[in-house]
C-alpha positions as CSV (number, residue, x, y, z in Angstrom):
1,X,58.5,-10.9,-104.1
2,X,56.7,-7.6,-102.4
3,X,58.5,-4.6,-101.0
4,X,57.8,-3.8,-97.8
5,X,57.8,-0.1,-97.1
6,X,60.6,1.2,-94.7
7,X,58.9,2.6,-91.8
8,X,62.3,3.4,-89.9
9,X,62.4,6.2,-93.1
10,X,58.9,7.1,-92.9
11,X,59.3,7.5,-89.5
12,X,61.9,9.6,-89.1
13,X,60.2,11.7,-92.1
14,X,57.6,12.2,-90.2
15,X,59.1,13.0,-86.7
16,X,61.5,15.6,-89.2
17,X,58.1,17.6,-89.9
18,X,57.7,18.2,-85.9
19,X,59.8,20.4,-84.8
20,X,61.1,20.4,-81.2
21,X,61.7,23.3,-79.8
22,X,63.9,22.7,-76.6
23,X,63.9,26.6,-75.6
24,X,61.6,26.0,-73.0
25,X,63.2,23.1,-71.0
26,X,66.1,25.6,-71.0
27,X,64.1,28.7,-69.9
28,X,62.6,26.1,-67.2
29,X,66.0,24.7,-66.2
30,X,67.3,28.9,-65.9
31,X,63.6,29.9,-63.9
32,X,64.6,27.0,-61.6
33,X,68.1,27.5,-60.9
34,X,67.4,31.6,-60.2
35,X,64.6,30.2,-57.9
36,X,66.3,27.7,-56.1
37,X,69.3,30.3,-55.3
38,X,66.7,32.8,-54.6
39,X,64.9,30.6,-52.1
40,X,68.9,29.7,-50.8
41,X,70.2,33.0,-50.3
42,X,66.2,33.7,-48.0
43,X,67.0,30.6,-46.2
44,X,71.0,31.5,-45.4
45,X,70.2,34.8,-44.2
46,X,67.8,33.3,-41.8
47,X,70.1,30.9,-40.5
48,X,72.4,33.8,-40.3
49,X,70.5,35.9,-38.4
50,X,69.4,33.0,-36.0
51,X,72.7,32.4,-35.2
52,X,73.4,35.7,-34.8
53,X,70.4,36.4,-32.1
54,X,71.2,32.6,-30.5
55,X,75.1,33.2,-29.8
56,X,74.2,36.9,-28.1
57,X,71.5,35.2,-26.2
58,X,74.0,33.4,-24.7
59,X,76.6,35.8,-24.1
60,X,73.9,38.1,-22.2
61,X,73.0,34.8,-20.3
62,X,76.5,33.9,-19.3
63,X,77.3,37.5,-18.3
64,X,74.1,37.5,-16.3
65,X,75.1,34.1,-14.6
66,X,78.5,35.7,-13.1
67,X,76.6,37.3,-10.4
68,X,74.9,33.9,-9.4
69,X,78.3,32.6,-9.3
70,X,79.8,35.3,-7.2
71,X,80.6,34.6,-3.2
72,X,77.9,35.7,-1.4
73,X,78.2,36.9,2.6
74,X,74.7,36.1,3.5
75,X,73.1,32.5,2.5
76,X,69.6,35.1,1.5
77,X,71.9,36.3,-0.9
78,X,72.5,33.4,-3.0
79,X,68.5,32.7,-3.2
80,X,68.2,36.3,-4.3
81,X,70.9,36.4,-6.5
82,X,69.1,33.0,-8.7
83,X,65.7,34.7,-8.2
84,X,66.6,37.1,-10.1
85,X,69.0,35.4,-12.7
86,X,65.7,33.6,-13.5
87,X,63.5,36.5,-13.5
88,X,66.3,37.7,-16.5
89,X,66.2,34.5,-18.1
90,X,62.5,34.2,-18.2
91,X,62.7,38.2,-19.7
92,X,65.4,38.0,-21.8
93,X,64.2,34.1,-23.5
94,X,60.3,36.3,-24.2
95,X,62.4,38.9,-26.0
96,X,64.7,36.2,-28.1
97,X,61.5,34.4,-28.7
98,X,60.3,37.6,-30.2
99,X,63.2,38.1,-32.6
100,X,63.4,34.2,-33.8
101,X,59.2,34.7,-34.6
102,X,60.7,37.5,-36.4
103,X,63.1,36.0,-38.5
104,X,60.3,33.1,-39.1
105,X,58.0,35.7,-40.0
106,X,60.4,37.3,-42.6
107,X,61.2,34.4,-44.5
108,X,57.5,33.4,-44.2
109,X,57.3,36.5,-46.0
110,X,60.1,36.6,-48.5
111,X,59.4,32.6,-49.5
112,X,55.6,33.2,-50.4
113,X,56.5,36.5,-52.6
114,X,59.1,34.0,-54.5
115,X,56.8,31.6,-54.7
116,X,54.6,33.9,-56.6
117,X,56.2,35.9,-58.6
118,X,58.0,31.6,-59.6
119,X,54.3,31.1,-60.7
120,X,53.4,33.9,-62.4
121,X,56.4,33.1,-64.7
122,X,55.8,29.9,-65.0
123,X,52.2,30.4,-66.1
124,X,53.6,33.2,-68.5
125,X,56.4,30.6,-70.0
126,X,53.8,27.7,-70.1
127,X,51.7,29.8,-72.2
128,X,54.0,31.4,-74.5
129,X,55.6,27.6,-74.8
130,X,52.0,26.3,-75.6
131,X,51.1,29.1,-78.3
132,X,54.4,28.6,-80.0
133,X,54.3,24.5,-80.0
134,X,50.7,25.1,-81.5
135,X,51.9,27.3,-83.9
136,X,54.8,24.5,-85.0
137,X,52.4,21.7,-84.8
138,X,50.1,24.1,-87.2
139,X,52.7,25.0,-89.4
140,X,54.0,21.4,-89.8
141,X,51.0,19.7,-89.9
142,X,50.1,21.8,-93.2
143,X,53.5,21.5,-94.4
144,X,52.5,17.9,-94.0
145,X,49.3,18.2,-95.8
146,X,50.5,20.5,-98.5
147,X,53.2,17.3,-98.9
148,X,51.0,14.7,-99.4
149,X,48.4,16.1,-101.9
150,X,51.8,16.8,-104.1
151,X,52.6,13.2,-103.9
């Protein structure tokens, strides 16, 4: 009776002479995690900041809604007095508009610098990944080579 080859062996001899360099998926897994909490920390001071501006927009709004509360003598009085709590309001919300554009602005800003700089490296780690797995596959495939014409 025949022997059939083992090509569980073979195989694994063969996969032996690649080498798998895991370096990169670790330097991607690190690039990611830095970006992630970059892109985090951007994204918490905005909130920050936003909550900052919205909870003194309404302090200045209740303080300015005291005088529309306030007894008047003559009935004029009260129409003034909500003429020109709205003309505030109407004031005061184009200035808090301003700021929030700001802060949208900012991290408008701040996430497209990230996002490049994130790509640049990645282009830089793709390549040096690629030129050192061509230079393994190189290497192996004439270790390979150099193997089988001894045989």
């Amino acid at each position: 009776m025949a022997n059939t080859p083992d090509y569980t062996q073979m195989m694994k001899d063969m996969m032996g002479n690649f080498p798998v360099d895991t370096s990169s998926v670790e330097n991607l897994a690190k690039s990611q995690a830095a970006l992630a909490e970059k892109m985090s920390s951007v994204a918490i001071e905005a909130a920050q900041k936003s909550t900052e501006l919205s909870a003194k927009w309404m302090q200045d709004t209740l303080s300015k809604l005291s005088g529309v509360t306030a007894a008047k003598a003559e009935p004029a009085d009260y129409a003034k007095s909500v003429t020109d709590f709205m003309t505030q309001s109407a004031e005061s919300a184009a200035e808090n508009m301003a700021g929030f554009a700001e802060i949208a602005k900012r991290v408008q800003t701040e996430t497209l610098e990230l996002m490049m700089a994130a790509g640049k490296d990645m282009t830089e780690d793709m390549t040096a990944a690629a030129r050192k797995a061509g230079t393994d596959l190189t290497a192996a495939a004439q270790k390979a080579t150099s193997t089988s014409t001894n045989v």
